[in-house]
N, CA and C atoms as a LAMMPS dump frame, in Angstrom:
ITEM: TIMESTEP
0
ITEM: NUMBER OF ATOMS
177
ITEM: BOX BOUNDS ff ff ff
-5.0000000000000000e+02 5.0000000000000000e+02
-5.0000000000000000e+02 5.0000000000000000e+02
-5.0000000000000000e+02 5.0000000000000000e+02
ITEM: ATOMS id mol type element x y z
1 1 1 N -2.972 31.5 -0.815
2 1 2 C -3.86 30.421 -1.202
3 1 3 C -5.043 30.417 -0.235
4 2 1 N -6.428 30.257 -0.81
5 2 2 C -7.009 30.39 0.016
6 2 3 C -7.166 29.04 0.577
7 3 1 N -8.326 28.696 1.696
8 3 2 C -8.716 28.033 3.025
9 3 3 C -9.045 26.614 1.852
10 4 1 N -10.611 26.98 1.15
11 4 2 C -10.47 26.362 -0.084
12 4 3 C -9.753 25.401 -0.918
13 5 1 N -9.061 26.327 -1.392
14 5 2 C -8.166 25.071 -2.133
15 5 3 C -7.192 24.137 -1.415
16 6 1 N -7.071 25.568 -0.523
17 6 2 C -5.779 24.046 0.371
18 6 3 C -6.731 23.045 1.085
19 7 1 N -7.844 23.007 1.609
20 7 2 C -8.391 21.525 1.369
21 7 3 C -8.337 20.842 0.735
22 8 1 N -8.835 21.437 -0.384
23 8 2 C -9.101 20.392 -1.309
24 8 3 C -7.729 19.853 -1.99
25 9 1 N -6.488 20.798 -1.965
26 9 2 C -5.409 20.099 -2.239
27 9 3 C -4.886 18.699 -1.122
28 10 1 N -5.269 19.181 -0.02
29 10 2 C -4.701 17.943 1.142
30 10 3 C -6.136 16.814 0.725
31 11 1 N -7.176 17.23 0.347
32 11 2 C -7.912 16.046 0.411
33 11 3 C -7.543 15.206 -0.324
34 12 1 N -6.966 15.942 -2.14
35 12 2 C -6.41 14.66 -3.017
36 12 3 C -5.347 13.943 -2.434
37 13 1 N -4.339 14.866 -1.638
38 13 2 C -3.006 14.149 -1.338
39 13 3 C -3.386 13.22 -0.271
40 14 1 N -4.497 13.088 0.286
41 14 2 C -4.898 11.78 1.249
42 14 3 C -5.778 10.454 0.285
43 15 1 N -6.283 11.261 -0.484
44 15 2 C -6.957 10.536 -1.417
45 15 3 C -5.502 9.554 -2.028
46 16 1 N -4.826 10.498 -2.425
47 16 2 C -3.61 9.357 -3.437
48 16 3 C -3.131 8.845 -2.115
49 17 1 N -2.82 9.217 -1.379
50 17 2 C -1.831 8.431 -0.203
51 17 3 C -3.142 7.014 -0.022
52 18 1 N -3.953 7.269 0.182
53 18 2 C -5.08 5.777 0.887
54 18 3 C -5.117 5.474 -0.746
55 19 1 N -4.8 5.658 -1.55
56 19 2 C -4.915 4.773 -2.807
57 19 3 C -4.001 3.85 -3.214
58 20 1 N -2.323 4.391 -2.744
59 20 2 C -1.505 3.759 -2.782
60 20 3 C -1.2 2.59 -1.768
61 21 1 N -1.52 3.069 -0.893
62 21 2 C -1.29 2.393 0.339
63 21 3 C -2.758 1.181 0.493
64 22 1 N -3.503 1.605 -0.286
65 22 2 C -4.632 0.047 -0.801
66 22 3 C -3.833 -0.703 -1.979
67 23 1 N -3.09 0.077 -2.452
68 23 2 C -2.846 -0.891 -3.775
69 23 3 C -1.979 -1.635 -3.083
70 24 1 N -0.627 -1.315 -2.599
71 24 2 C 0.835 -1.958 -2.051
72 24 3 C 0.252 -2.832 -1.405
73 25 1 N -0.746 -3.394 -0.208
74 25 2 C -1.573 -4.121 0.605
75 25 3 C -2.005 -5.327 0.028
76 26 1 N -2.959 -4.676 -1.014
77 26 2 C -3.612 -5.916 -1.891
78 26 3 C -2.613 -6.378 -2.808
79 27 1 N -1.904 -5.889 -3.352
80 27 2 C -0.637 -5.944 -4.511
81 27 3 C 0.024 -7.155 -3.685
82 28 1 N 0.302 -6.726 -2.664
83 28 2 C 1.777 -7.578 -2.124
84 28 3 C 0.827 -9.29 -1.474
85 29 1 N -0.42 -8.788 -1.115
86 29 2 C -1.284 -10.02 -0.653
87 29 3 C -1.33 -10.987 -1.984
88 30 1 N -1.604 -10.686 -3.279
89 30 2 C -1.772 -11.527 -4.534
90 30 3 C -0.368 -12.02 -4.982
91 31 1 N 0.705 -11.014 -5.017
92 31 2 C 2.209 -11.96 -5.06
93 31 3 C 2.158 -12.807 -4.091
94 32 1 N 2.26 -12.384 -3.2
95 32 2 C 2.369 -13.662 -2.05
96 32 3 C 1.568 -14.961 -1.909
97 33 1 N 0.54 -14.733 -2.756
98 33 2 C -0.421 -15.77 -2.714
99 33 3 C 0.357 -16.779 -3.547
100 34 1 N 0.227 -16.008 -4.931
101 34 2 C 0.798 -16.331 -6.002
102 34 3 C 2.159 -16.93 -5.85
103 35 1 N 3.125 -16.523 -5.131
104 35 2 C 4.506 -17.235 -4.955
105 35 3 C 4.658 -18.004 -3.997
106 36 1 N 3.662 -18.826 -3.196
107 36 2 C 3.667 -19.586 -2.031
108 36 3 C 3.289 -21.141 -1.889
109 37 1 N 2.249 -20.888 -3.284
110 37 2 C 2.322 -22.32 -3.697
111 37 3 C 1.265 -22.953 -2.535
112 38 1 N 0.707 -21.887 -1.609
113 38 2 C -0.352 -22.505 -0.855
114 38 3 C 0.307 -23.06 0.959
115 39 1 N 1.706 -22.407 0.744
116 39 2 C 2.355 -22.504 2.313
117 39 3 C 2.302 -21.071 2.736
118 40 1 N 1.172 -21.693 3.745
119 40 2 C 0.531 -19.766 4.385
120 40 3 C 1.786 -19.22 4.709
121 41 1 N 2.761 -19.74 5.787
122 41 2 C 3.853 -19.085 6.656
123 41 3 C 4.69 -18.063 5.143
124 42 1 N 4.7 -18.945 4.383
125 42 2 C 5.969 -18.277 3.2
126 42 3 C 4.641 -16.907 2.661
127 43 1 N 3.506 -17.202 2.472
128 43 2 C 2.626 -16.177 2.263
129 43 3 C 2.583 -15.318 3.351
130 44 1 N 2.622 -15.569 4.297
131 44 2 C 2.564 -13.965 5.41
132 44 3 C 3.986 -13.666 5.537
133 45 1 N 4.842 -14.366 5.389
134 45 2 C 6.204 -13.661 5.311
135 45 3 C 6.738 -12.662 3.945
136 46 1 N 5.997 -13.124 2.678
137 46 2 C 6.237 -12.481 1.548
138 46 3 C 5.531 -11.167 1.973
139 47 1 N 4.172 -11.178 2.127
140 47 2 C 3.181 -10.46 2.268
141 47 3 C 4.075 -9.46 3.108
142 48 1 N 4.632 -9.197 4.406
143 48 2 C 5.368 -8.952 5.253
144 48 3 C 6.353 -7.73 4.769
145 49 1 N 7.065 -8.886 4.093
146 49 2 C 7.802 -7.814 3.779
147 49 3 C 8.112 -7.124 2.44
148 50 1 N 7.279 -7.341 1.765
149 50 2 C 6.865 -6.918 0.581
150 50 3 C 6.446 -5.427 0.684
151 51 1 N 5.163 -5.185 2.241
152 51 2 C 4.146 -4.237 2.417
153 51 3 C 5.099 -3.502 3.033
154 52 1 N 6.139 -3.855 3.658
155 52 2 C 7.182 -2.94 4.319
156 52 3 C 7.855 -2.279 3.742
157 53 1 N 8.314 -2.803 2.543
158 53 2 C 9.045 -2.32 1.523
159 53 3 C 8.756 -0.965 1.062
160 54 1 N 7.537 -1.138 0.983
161 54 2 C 6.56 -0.389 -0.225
162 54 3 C 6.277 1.068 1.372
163 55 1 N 5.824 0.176 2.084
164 55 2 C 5.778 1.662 2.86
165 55 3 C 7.03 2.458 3.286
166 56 1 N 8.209 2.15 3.285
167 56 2 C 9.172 2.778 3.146
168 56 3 C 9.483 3.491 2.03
169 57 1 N 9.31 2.663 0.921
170 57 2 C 9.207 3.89 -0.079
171 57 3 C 8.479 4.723 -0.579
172 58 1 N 7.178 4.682 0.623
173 58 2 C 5.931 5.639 0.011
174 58 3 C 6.304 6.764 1.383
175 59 1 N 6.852 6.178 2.466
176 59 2 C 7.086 7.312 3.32
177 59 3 C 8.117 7.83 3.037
């Protein structure tokens, strides 16, 4: 394989990795909003471990 493509193959696979890892972030920030009813603590705790979740299963 040349020099070439394997850039450009690692560039998409950083590309999808920072795509996912924006979505799980903002994703888990709008549930949490959404299921908190406006009590920040229960919102940064959802938020929390929601984003943890998700990066465990993206790593």
């Amino acid at each position: 394989m040349s020099n070439e493509a394997n850039l450009a193959r690692r560039m998409v696979a950083e590309g999808l990795g920072t795509a996912m890892l924006l979505a799980t972030v903002v994703g888990s920030g709008i549930m949490a909003e959404r299921l908190s009813n406006g009590n920040v603590a229960v919102a940064l705790l959802a938020t929390t471990i929601a984003t943890g979740a998700a990066l465990v299963a993206l790593i």
